[in-house]
C-alpha positions as CSV (number, residue, x, y, z in Angstrom):
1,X,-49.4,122.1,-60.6
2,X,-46.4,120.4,-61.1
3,X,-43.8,120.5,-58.4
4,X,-40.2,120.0,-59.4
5,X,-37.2,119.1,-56.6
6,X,-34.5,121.2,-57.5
7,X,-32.6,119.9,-54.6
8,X,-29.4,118.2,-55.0
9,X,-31.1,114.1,-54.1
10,X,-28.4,111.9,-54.9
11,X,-26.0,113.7,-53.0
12,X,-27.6,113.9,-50.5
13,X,-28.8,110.2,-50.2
14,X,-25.1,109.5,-50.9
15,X,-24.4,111.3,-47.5
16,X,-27.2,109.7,-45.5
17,X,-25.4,106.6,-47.0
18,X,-22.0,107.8,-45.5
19,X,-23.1,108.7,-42.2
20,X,-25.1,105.0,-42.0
21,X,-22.0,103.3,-42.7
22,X,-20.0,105.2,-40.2
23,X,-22.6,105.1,-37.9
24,X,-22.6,100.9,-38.3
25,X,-18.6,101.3,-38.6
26,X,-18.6,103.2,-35.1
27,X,-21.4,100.3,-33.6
28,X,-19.4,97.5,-34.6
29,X,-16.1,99.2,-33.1
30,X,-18.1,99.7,-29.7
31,X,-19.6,96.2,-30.1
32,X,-15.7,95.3,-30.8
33,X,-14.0,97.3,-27.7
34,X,-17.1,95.4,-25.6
35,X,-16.2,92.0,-26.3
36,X,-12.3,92.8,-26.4
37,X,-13.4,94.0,-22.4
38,X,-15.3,91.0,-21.6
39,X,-12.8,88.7,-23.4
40,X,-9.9,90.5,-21.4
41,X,-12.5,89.8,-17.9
42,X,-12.6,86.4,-18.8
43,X,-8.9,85.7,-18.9
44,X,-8.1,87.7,-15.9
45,X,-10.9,85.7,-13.8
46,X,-9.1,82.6,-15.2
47,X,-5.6,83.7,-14.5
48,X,-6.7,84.6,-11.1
49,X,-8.8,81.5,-10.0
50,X,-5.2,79.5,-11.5
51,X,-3.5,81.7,-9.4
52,X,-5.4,80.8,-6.3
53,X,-5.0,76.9,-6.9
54,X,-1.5,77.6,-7.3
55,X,-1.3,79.1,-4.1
56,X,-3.3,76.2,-2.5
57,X,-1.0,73.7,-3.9
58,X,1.9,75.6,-3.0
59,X,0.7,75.9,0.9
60,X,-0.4,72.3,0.3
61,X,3.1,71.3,-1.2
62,X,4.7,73.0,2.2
63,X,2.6,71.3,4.6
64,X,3.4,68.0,3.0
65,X,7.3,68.5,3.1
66,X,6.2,69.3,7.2
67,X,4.7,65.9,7.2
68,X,8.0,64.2,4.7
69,X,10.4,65.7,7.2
70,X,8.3,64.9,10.6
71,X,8.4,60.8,9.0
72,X,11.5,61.3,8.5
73,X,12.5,62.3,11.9
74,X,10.1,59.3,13.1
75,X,11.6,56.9,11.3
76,X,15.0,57.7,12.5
77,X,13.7,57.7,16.1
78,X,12.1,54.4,15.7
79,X,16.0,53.0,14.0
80,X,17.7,54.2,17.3
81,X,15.0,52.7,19.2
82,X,15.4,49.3,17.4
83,X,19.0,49.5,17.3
84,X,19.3,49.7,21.5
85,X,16.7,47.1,21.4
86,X,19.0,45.2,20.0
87,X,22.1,46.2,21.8
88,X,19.6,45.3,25.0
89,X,18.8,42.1,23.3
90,X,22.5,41.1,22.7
91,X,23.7,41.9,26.3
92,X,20.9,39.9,27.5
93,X,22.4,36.9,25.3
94,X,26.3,38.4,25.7
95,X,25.8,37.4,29.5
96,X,24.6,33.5,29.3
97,X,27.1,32.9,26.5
98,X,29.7,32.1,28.5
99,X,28.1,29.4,30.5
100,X,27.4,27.9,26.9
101,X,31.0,28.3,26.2
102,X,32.1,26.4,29.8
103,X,29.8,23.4,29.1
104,X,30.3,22.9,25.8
105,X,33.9,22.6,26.2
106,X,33.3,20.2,29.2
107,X,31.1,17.9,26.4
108,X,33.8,18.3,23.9
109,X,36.8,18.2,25.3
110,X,38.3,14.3,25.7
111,X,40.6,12.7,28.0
112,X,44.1,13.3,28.2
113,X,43.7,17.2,27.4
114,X,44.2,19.7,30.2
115,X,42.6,23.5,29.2
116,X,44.9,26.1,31.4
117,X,43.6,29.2,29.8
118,X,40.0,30.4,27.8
119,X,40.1,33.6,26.7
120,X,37.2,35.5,25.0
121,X,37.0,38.2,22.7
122,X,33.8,38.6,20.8
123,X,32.6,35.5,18.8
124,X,36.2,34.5,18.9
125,X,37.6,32.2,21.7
126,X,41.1,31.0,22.1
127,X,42.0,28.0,24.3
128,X,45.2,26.5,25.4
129,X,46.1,23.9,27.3
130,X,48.4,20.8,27.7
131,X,47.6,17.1,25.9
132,X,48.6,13.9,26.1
133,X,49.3,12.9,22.5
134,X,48.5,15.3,19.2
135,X,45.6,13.1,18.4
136,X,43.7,14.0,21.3
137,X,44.5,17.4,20.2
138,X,42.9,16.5,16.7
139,X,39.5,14.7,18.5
140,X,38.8,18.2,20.3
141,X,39.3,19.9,16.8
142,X,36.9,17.2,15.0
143,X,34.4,17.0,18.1
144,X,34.3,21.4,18.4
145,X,33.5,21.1,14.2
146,X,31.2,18.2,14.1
147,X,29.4,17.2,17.8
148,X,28.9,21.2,18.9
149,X,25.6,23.0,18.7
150,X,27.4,26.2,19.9
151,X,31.1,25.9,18.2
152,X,32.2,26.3,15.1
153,X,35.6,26.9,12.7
154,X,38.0,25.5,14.7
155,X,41.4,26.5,14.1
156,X,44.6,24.8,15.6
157,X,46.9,28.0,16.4
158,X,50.2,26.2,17.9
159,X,51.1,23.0,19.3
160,X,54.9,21.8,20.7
161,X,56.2,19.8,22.7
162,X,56.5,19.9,26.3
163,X,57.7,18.3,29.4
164,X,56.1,18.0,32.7
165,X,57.3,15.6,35.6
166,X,54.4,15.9,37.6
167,X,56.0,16.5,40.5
168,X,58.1,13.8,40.4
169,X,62.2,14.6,38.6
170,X,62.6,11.1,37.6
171,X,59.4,10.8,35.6
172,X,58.9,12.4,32.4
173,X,56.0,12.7,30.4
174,X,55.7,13.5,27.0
175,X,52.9,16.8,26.4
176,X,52.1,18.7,24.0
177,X,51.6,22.7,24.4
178,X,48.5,23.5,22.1
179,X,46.4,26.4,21.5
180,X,43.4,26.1,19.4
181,X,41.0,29.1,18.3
182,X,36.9,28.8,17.5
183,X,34.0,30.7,16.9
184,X,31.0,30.5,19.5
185,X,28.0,30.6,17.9
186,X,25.1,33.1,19.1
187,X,21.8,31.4,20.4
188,X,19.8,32.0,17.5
189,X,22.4,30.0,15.3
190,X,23.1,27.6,17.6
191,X,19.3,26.3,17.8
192,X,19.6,26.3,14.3
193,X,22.4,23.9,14.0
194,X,20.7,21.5,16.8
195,X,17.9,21.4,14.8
196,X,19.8,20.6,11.7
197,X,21.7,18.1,13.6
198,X,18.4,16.5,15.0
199,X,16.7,16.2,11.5
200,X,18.8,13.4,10.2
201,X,18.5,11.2,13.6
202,X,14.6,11.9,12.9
203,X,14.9,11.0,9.6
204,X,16.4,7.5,10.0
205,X,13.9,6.8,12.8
């Protein structure tokens, strides 16, 4: 017996057909949406582990401007300790200066000149006092600039005339008012200069 399919085949492979492709068309969607999810997973777990180095640098970023400011504050405690150190340090020198100043002048100062008044401010000394002739008045200005350790840039200020009878109406003798300014030199400078001042001598030995 011969059987004979009557039923419509094509059309209805074509429709297995359709609802393969859709079915594959609806699997790769899925398989689609699943990766676009992990993908999506990913970048959030990335933004979020970038997020939490940024907050470590940020807290790490603060705590270092804590330690930037906390130097800085040392360092300008350690300045105001150095700078009374040294205002320490200068009175300490401030106070034998003057000695220096007395004997220096005794050393320098030649016969025939009488010092009346020394008066101090700072580096800066001025002297007066009465001489015999302006020459000697010249030998204290050459012997301050040349023969002193401890004085330096000396400047004549004023000299005149002047008349003193020493006691005595019917004697007069010819003086000469001067007043001459210099600079005394601190210690430190002052052992440099007697050491410049020694090399030659050493030398010619």
């Amino acid at each position: 017996m011969i059987l004979i399919n009557l039923l419509p085949h094509r059309e209805e492979k074509r429709k297995l057909r359709k609802q393969a492709f859709f079915a594959g068309l609806g699997l790769s969607a899925l398989a689609g949406l699943v990766l676009l999810m992990l993908w999506y997973g990913l970048i959030q777990q990335q933004i979020s582990a970038q997020q939490a180095r940024n907050d470590k640098l940020a807290q790490a970023i603060l705590a270092l401007d804590e330690q930037i400011k906390s130097v800085a504050t040392l360092k300008e405690e350690i300045d105001a300790l150095k700078a009374r150190q040294r205002a320490v340090e200068n009175l300490q020198t401030d106070r034998n200066m003057p000695v220096h100043l007395l004997n220096e002048l005794v050393r320098q100062t030649p016969e025939g000149i009488v010092l009346k008044s020394i008066r101090q401010e700072g580096a800066d000394v001025l002297i007066a006092g009465q001489a015999q002739s302006n020459e000697r008045v010249s030998e204290l200005l050459r012997n301050t600039a040349n023969n002193s350790p401890w004085l330096e840039r000396p400047e004549l200020v004023e000299i005149k005339a002047s008349a003193d009878t020493g006691g005595d109406k019917k004697v007069t003798q010819k003086l000469f008012d001067f007043s001459v300014r210099v600079v005394l030199k601190r210690p430190g400078e002052a052992a440099e200069s007697a050491s410049a001042a020694s090399a030659p001598r050493k030398a010619g030995v």
